[in-house]
C-alpha positions in Angstrom: -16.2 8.7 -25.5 -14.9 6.1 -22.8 -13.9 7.3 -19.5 -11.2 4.8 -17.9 -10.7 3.9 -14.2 -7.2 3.9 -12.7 -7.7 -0.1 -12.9 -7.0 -0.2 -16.8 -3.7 2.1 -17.2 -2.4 -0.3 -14.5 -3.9 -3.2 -16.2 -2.5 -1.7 -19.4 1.2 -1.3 -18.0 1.4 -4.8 -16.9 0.4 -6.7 -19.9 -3.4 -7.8 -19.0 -4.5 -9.6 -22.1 -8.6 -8.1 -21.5 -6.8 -4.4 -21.3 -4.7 -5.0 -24.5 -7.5 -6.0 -26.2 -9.9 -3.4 -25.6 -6.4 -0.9 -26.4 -6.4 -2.0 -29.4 -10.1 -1.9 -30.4 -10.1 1.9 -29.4 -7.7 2.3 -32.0 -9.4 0.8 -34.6 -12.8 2.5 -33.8 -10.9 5.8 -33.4 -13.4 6.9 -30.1 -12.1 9.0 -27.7 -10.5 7.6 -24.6 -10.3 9.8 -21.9 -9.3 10.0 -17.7 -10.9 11.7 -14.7 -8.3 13.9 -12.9 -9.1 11.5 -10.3 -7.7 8.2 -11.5 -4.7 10.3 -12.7 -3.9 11.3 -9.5 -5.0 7.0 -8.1 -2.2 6.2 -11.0 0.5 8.7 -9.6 0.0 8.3 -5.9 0.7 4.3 -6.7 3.8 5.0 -8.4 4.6 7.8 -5.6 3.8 5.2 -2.4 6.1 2.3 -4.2 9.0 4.2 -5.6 9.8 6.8 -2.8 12.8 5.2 -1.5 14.3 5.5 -4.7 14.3 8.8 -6.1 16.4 8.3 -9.1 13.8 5.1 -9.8 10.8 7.5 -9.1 11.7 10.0 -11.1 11.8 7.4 -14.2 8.7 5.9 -13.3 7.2 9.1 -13.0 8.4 10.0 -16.9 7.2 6.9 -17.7 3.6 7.5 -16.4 3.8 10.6 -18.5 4.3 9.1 -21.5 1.6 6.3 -20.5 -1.0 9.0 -20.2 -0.4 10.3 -23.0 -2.7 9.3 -25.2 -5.9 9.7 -23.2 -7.5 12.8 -22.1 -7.8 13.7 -19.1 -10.7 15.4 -18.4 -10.7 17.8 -15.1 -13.1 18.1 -11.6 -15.2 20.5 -12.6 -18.2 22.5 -11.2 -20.7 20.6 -12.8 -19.1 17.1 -12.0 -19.0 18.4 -8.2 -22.5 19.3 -8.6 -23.3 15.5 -10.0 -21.0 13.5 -7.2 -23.1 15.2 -5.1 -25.8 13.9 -5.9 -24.4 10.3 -6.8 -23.3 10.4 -2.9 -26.3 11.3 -1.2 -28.5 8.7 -3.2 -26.1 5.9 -1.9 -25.8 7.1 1.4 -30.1 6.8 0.9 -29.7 3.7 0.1 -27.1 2.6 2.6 -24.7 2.1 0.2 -21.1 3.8 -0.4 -18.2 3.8 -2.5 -14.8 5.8 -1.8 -15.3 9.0 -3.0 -12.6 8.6 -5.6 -15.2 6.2 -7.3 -18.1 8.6 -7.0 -16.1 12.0 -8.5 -15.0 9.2 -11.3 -18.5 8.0 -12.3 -19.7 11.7 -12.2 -17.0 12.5 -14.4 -18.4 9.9 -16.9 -22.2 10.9 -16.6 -21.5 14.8 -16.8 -19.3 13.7 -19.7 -22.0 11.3 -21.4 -19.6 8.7 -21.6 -19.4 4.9 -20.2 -17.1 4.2 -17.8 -14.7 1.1 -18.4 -13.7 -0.3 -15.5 -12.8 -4.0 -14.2 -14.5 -3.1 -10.5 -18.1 -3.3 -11.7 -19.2 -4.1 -8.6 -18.5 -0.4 -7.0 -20.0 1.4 -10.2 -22.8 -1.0 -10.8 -24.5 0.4 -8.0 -24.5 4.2 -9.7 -28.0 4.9 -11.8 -27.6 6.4 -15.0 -23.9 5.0 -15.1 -23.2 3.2 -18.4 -20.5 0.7 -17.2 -18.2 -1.4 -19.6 -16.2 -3.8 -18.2 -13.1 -5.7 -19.8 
C-alpha cells in the first residue's frame, strides 16, 4: 500500500510528468493507493480558498475533486494514528525539529498503516524514523 500526500493529487491534476508516471505504474502493479483524511481535507481547503468568489465555479471544482479522489482510499484519523503522531511529535520537538502537524498526522497515518508514504516534500518526512518515504 502507498499512502499519497496532498502534493501528488495536485501534481496529478495539473499534468506533472513524475506524478503521471508513477499513476500509471500503480496501475500496472495493481497496489493499493490510498489518502490520509488529512491531505483530503489539504486538497479541499485549496480548492475552497481559490474558488470562493465563485460559487457556481466552486461547486464544479468541488465535483471534480470528487471524481479525482476517487480512486484512492482514503483512510481515516483514527485512535491508533493519534496515538502514533503523538509520538512522531514529541520526538521532533526532542530533537528541535518540527513539521506542521498536517505532515505529522500524514506520516502516522502511513506507519500505523505499514505503508510508504509518496510524497515530493522529502525534506519534511525525511526527518520521521520508521517512515518509508518514496518520492517521484
Amino acid at each position: 500500500m502507498r499512502v499519497f500526500d496532498s502534493s501528488f493529487i495536485i501534481d496529478l491534476i495539473h499534468a506533472d510528468p513524475q506524478a503521471a508516471k508513477l499513476s500509471r505504474l500503480i496501475d500496472d502493479e495493481h497496489s493499493v493507493a490510498a489518502f490520509s483524511a488529512v491531505s483530503v481535507h489539504e486538497y479541499l481547503l485549496g480548492i475552497h480558498l481559490k474558488y470562493f468568489r465563485d460559487k457556481d465555479l466552486l461547486k464544479e471544482k468541488l465535483e471534480a475533486a470528487e471524481k479525482d479522489l476517487m480512486p484512492f482510499i482514503v483512510l481515516p484519523l483514527t485512535k491508533e494514528i493519534a496515538m502514533e503522531s503523538a509520538k512522531i511529535q514529541a520526538t521532533l520537538a526532542r530533537r528541535g525539529r518540527t513539521i506542521g502537524i498536517n505532515d505529522v498526522y500524514i506520516a502516522a497515518t502511513a506507519m500505523v498503516n505499514k505503508a510508504s508514504l509518496v510524497t515530493r516534500n522529502v525534506s519534511h518526512f525525511d526527518q520521521v524514523d520508521g517512515l518509508l518515504v518514496e518520492k517521484y
